[in-house]
FIBA-62125 format. One record per residue (C-alpha): residue number from 1; x, y, z. Coordinates in nm, 4 decimals. Layout:
(NUM,(X,Y,Z))
...
# end
This chain:
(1,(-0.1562,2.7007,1.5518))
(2,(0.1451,2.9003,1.5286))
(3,(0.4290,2.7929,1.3072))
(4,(0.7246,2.7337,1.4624))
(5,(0.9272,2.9268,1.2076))
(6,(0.7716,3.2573,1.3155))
(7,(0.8429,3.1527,1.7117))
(8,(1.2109,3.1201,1.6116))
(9,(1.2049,3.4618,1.4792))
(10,(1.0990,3.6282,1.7523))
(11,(1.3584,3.4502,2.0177))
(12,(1.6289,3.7207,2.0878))
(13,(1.9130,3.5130,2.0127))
(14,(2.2940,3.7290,2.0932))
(15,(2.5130,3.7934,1.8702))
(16,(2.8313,3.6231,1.9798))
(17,(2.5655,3.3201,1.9654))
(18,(2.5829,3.3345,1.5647))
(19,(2.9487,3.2859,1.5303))
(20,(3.0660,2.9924,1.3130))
(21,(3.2988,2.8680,1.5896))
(22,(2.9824,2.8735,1.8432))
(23,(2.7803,2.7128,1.5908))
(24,(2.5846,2.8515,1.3450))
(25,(2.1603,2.8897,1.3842))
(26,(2.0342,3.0216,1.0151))
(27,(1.7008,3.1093,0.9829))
(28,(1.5151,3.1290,0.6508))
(29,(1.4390,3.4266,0.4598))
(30,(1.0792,3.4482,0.3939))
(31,(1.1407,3.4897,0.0550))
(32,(1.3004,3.1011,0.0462))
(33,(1.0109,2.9855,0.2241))
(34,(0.8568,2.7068,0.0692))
(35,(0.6071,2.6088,0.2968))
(36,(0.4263,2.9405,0.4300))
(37,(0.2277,2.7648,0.6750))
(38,(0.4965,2.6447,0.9142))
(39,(0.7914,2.7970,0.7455))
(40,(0.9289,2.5185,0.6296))
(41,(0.9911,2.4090,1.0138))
(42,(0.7484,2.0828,0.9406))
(43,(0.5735,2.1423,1.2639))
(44,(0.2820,2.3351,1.4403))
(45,(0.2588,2.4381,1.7564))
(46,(-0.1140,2.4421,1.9098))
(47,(-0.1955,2.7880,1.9879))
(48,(-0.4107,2.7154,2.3147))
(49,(-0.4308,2.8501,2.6615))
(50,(-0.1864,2.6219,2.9574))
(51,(-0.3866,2.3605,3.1143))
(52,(-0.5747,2.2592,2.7226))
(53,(-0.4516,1.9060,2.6606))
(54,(-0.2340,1.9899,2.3297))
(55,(-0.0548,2.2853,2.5109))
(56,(0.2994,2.2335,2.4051))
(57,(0.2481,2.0045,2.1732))
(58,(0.3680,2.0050,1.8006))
(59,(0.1539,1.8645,1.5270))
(60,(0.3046,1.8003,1.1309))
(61,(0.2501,2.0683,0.9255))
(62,(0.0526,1.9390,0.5784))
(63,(0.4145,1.9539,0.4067))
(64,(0.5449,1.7199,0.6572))
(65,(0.2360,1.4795,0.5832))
(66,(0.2838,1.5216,0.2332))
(67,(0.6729,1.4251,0.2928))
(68,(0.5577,1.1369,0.4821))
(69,(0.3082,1.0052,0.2662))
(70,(0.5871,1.0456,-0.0212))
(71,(0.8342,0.8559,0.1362))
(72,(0.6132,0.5413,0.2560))
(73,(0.4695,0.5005,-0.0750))
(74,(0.8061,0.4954,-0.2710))
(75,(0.8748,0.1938,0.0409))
(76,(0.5810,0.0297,-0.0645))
(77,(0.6716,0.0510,-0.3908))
(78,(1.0149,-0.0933,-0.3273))
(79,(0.9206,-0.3550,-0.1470))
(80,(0.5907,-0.4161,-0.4329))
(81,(0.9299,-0.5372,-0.6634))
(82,(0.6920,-0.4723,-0.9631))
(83,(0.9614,-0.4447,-1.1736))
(84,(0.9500,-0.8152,-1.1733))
(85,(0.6662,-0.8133,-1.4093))
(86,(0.6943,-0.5420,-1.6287))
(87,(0.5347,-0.7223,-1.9122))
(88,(0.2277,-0.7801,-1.7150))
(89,(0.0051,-0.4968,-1.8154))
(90,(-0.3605,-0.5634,-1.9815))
(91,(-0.2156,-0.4641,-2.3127))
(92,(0.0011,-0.7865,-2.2971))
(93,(-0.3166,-1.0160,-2.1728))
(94,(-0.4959,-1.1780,-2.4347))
(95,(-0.8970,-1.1453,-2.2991))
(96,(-0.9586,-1.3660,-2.5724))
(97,(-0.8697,-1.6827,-2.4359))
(98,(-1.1549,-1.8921,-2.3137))
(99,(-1.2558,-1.8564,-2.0239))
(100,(-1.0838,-1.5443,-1.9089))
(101,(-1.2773,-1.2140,-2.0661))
(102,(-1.4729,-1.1854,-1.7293))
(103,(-1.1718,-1.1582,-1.5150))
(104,(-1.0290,-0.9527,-1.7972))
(105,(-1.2828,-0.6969,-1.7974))
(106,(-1.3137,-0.7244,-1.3985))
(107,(-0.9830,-0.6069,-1.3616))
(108,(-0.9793,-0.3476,-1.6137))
(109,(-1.2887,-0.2006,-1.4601))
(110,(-1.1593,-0.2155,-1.0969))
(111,(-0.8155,-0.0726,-1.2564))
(112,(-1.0502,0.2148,-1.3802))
(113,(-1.2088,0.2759,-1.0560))
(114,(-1.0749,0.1223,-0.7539))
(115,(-1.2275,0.3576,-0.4762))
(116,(-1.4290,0.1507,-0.1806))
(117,(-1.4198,-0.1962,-0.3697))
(118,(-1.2214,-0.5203,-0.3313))
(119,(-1.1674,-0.7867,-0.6249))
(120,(-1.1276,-1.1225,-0.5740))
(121,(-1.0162,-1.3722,-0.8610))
(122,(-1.0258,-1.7219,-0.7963))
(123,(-0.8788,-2.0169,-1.0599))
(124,(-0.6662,-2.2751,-1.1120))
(125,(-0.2535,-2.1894,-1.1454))
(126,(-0.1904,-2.0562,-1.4692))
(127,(-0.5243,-1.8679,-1.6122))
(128,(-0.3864,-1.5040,-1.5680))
(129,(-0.5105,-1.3895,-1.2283))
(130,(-0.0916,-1.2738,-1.1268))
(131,(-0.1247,-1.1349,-1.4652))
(132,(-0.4004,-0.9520,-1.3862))
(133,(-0.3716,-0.8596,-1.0739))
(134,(-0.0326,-0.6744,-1.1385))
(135,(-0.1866,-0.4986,-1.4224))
(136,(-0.4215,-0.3557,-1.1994))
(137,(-0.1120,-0.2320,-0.9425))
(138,(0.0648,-0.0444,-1.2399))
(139,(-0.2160,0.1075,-1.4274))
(140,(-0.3326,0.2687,-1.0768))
(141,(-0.0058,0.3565,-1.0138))
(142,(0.0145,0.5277,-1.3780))
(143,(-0.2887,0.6640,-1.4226))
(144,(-0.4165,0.7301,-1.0435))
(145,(-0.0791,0.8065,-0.8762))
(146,(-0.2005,0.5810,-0.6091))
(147,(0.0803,0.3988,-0.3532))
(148,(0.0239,0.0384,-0.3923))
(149,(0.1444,-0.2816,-0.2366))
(150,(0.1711,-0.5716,-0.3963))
(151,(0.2863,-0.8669,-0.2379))
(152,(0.2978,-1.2733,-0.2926))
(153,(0.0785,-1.3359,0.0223))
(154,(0.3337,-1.6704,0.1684))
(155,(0.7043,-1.3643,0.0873))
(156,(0.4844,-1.1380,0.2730))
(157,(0.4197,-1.3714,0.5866))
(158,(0.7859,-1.4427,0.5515))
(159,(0.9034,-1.0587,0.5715))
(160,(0.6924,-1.0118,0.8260))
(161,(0.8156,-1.2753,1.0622))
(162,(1.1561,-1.1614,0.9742))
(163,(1.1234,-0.7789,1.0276))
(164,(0.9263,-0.8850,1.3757))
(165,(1.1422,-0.7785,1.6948))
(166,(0.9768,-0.7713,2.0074))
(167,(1.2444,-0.5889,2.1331))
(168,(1.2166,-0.3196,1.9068))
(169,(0.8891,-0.3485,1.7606))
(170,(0.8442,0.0705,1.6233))
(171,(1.0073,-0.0345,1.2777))
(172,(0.7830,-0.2960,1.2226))
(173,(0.4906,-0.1572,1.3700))
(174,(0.5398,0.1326,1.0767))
(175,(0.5869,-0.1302,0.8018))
(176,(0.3329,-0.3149,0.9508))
(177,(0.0992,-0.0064,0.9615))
(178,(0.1932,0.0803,0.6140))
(179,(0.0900,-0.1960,0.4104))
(180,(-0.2296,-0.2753,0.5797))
(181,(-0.3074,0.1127,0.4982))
(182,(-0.1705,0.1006,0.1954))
(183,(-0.4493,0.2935,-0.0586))
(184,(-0.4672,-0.0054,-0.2720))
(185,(-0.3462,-0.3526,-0.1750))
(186,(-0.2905,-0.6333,-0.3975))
(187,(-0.2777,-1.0224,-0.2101))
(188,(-0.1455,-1.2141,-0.4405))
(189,(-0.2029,-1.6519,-0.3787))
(190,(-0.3615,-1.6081,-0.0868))
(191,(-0.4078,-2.0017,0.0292))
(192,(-0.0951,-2.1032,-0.0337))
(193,(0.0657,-1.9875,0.2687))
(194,(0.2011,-2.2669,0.5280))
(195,(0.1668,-2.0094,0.7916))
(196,(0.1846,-1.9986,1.1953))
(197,(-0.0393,-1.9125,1.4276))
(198,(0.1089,-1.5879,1.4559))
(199,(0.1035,-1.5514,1.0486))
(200,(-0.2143,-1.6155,1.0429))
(201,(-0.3386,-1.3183,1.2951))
(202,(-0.1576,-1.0924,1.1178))
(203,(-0.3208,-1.2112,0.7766))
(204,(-0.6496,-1.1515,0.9385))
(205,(-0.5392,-0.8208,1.1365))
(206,(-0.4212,-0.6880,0.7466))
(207,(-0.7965,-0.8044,0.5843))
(208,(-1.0071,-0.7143,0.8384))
(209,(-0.8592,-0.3669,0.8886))
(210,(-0.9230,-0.3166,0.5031))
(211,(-1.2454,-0.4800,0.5459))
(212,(-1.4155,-0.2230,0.8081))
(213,(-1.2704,0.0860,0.6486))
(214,(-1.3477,-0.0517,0.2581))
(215,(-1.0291,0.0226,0.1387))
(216,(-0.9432,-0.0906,-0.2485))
(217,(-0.8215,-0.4627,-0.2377))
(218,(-0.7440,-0.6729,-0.5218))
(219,(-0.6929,-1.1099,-0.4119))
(220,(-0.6090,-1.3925,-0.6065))
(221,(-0.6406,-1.7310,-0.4922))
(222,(-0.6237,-2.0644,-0.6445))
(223,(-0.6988,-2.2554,-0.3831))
(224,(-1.0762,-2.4156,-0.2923))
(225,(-1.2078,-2.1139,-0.0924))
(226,(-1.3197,-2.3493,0.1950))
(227,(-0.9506,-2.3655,0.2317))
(228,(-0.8905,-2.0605,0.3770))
(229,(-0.9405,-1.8806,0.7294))
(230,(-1.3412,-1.8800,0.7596))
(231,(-1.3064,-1.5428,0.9064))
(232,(-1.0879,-1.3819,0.6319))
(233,(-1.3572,-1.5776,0.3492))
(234,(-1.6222,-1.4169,0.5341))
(235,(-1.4983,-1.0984,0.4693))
(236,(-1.3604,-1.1188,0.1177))
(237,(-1.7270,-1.3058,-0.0137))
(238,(-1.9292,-0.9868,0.1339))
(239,(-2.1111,-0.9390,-0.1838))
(240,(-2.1478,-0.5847,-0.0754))
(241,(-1.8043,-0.4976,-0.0989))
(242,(-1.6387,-0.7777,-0.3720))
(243,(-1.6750,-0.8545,-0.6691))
(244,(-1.5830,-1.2610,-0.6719))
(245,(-1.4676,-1.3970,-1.0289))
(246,(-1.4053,-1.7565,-1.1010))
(247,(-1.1815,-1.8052,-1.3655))
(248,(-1.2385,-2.1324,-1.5627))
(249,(-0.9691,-2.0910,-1.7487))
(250,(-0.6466,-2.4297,-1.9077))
(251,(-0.3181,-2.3733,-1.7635))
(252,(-0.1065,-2.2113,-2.0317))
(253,(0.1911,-2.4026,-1.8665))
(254,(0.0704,-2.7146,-2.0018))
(255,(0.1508,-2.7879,-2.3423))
(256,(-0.0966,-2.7742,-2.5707))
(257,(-0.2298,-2.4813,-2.7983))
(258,(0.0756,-2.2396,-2.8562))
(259,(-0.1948,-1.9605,-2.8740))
(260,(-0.2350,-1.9270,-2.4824))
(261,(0.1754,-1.9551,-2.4276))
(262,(0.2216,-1.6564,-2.6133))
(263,(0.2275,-1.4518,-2.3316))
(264,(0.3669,-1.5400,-2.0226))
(265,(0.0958,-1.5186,-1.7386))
(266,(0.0578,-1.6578,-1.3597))
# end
């Protein structure tokens, strides 16, 4: 491919062209080039023959991807609204609660090394899977630079039937596209969703994408699992792929033993 930059150069372009009041065409200095492989243009053109199917077409340069990939994650990460929970982190979880060291050390573990593996923690409200599961979502974004989603699984349904225009459906087709590729995705009370017909497809068309190309996914439920959409259960109990915890676990919102308020947990 030929960068576009160096095409520009070599168009004879007149000189009364260049004025200010004709408008002004600058071109780079290839000592301000930051990108040498296109530069800086964003774009490559194919170099092939007429007649080869990408003849005149333009392809992003890796900058451009890089640009791209940049901007959707700090999206994601807007729309994650992790700074909701910013004392949810597995230094404020107490693992030494009954009944939740297995879910502890689950999550840590997946935190640690979330390539090609999904997570699924299952319990009654209040035992620390929220807790967990957003500890997981900043420690990968800390320590792994990874773009995550996070998302409350009955706010996402909402946002997506309010983005939804099928009039104009490219904007949400991109933030559509973006979370279900999103390199690690966190579902967060998955059950509890009073969703439509149309919710529910897109639920499924968000697992099962994840599900074929084994991308790092971290669900909490606390509903019974028999609950939810066979086909989505099918996928998330593959014991090939997840690692299913049950966490048998008291509420902490009870009252009771002040030991297991002391931090504040979902």
């Amino acid at each position: 491919m030929k960068p576009i930059g160096d095409v520009i150069r070599n168009v004879s372009i007149p000189k009364d062209k260049l004025g200010a009041n004709n408008g002004t065409i600058r071109i780079t200095r290839k000592e301000d080039v930051r990108c040498p492989i296109c530069n800086d243009a964003g774009y490559l053109r194919a170099d092939v023959p007429p007649g080869h199917p990408s003849f005149g077409r333009l392809f992003p340069c890796q900058c451009k991807k890089l640009e791209i990939d940049e901007r959707r994650s700090e999206e994601l990460k807007r729309l994650s609204n992790l700074d909701a929970f910013t004392s949810h982190t597995f230094d404020d979880f107490d693992p030494a609660i009954p009944g939740t060291s297995e879910a502890f050390e689950a999550a840590l573990a997946f935190a640690q090394e979330p390539d090609h593996r999904w997570l699924l923690l299952a319990g009654p409200c209040g035992t620390g899977k929220t807790h967990l599961a957003v500890s997981i979502a900043t420690y990968a974004m800390q320590w792994h630079h990874m773009s995550v989603y996070f998302a409350v699984v009955p706010d996402l349904l909402d946002h997506l039937r309010a983005t939804f225009d099928p009039n104009s459906g490219s904007a949400y087709d991109d933030r559509f596209n973006a979370i279900r590729n999103a390199p690690l995705l966190v579902l967060d009370d998955l059950g509890t969703e009073n969703a439509t017909p149309w919710a529910r497809e897109k639920l499924y068309q968000i697992i099962n994408h994840r599900y074929s190309e084994q991308m790092p996914t971290v669900i909490t439920t606390n509903v019974e699992i028999r609950k939810i959409d066979e086909r989505i259960v099918s996928r998330m109990l593959d014991h090939r792929l997840t690692q299913f915890i049950q966490v048998d676990a008291d509420d902490y919102r009870r009252p009771g033993d002040t030991h297991r308020v002391r931090r504040g947990r979902r």
